[in-house]
C-alpha positions as semicolon CSV with decimal commas, in nm:
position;residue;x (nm);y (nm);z (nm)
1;X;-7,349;-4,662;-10,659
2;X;-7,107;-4,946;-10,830
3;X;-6,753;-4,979;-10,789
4;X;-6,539;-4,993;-11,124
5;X;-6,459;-5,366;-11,000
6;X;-6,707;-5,565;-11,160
7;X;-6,937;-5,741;-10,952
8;X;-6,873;-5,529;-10,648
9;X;-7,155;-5,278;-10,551
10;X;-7,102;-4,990;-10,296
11;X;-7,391;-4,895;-10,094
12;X;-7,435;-4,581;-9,856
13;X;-7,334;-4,812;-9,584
14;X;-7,027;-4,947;-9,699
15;X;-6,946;-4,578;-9,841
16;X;-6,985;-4,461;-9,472
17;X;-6,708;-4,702;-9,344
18;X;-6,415;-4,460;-9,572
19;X;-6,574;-4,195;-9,360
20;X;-6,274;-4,081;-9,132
21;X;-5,957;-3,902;-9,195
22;X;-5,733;-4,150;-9,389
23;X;-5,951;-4,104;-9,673
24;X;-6,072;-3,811;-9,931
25;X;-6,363;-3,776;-10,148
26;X;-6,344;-3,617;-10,531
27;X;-6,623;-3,600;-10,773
28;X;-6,582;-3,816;-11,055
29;X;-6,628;-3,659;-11,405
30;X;-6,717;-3,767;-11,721
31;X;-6,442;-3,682;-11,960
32;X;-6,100;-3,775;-12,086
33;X;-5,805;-3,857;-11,854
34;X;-5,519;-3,619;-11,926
35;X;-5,187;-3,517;-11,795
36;X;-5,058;-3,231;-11,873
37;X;-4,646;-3,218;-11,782
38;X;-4,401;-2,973;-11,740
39;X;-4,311;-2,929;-12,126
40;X;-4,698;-2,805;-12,204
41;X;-4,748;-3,176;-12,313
42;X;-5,152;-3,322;-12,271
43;X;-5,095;-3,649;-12,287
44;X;-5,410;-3,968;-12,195
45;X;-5,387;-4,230;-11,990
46;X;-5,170;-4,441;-12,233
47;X;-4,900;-4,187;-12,240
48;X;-5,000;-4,050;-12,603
49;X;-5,054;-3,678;-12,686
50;X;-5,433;-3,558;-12,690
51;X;-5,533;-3,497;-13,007
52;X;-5,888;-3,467;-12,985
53;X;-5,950;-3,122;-12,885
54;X;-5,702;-2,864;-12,739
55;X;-5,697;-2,833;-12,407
56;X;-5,698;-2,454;-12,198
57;X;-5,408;-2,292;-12,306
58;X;-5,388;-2,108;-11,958
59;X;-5,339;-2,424;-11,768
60;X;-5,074;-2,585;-12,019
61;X;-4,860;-2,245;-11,990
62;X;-4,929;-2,285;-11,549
63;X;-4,805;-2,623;-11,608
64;X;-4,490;-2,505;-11,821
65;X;-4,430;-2,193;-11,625
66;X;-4,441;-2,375;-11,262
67;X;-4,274;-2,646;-11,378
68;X;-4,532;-2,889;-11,321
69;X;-4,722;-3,216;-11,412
70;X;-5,100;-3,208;-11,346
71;X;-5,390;-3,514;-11,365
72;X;-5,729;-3,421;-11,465
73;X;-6,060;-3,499;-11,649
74;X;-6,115;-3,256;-12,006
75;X;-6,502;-3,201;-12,088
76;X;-6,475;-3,315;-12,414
77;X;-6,826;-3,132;-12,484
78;X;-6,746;-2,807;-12,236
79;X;-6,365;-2,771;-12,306
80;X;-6,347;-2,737;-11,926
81;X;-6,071;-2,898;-11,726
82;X;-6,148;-3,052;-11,398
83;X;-5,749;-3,112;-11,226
84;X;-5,774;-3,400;-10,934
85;X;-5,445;-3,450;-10,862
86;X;-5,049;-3,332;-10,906
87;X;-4,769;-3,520;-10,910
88;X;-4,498;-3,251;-10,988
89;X;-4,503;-2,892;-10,877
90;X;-4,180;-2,613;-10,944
91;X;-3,959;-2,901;-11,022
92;X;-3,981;-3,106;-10,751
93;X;-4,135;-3,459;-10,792
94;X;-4,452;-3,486;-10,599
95;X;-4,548;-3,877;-10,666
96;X;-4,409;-4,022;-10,310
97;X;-4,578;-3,724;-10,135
98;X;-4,918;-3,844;-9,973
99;X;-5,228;-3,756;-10,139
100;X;-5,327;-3,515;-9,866
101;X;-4,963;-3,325;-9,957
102;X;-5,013;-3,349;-10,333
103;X;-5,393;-3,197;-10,302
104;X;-5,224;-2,882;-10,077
105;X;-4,997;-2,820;-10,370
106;X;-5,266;-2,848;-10,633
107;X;-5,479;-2,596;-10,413
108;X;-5,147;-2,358;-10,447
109;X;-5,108;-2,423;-10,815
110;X;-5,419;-2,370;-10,932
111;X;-5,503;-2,070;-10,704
112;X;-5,348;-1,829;-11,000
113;X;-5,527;-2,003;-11,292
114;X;-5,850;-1,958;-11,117
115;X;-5,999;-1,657;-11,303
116;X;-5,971;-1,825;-11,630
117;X;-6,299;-1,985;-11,732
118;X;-6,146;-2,300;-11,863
119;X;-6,049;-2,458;-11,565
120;X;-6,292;-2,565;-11,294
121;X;-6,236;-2,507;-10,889
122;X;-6,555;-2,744;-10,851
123;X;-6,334;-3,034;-10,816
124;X;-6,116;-2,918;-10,559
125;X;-6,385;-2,707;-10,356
126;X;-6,589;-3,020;-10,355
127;X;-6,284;-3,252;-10,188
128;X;-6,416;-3,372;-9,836
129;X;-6,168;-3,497;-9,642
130;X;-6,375;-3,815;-9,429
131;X;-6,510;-3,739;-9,107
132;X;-6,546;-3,379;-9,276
133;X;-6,896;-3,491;-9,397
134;X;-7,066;-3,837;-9,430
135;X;-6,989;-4,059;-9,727
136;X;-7,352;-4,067;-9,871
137;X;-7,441;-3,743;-9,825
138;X;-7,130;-3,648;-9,995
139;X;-7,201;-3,865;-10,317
140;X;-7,555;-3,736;-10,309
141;X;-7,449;-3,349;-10,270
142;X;-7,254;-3,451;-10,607
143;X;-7,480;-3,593;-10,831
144;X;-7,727;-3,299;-10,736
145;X;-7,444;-3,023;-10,769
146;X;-7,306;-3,156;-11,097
147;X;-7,603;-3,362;-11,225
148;X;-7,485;-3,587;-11,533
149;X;-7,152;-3,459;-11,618
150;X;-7,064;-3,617;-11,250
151;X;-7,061;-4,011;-11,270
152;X;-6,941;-4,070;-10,909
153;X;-6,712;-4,016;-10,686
154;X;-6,301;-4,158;-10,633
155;X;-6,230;-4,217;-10,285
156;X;-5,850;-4,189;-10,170
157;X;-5,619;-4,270;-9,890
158;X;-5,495;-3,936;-9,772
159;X;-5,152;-4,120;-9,700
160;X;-5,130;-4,269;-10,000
161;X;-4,797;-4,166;-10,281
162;X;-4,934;-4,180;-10,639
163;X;-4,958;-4,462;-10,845
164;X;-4,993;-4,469;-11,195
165;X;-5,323;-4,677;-11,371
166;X;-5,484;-4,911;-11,125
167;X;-5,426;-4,849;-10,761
168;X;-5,549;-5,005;-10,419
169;X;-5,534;-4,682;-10,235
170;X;-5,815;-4,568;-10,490
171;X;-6,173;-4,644;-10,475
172;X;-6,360;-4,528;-10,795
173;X;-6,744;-4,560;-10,779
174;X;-7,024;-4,503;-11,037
175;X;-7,363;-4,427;-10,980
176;X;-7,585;-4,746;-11,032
């Protein structure tokens, strides 16, 4: 397991020490950052629309209808849509809310999009809140679970507002 800081590697034991409840654990995918806002605009991580390959249309109108913003990796290959975080939900501007706060209203969001095939509840059913479940085992139980479309894991502070791009509250690790 390698952080994304060069140079840096993160073994089992130094995964073990975000163990507790200030921190979360998501799978990492392999795919293409998007965000989809509250206009039923997917935009990547520079702020451009996707053009690429259209995303789920059931998750753009959720985002349009609820009024809300929504982060997430898109499968290029599967067309699936694996959402990690929210930073607006029925108007109201999430991105000072912790991440444990933002997560809760992602759950709520994406409880009524569930039944549609192009958007994945792996992400969020695999979320271990530290102490919940030991680092290690946690980043193993991914990589057997979602094999190579996972590359990692992120690690969060639960108490943590977003931040757009690079963040210190945010740990993102590859496997080696």
């Amino acid at each position: 397991m390698k952080a994304m800081i060069p140079g840096i590697t993160i073994l089992p034991s130094d995964i073990n020490r975000y163990d507790n409840n200030k921190f979360s654990f998501t799978p990492k995918f392999n795919g293409m950052n998007v965000v989809i806002d509250e206009d039923g605009v997917a935009r990547n991580k520079h702020g451009e629309p996707t053009t690429k390959r259209p995303l789920p249309p059931d998750v753009i109108l959720q985002c349009v209808e609820k009024r809300a913003c929504v982060n997430g990796e898109f499968d290029l290959r599967t067309g699936i849509f694996y959402p990690f975080d929210i930073t607006k939900y029925e108007g109201e501007d999430l991105r000072n809310a912790p991440f444990h706060e933002r997560y809760l209203n992602l759950l709520k969001f994406f409880r009524e999009v569930f039944d549609h095939t192009h958007v994945s509840r792996e992400i969020l059913r695999w979320t271990k809140t530290g102490g919940e479940i030991l680092g290690s085992y946690v980043l193993s139980m991914y990589r057997k679970e979602f094999g190579d479309l996972c590359e990692g894991a992120v690690i969060k502070r639960n108490n943590a507002p977003y931040v757009e791009g690079k963040s210190k509250s945010i740990i993102r690790c590859r496997y080696a």
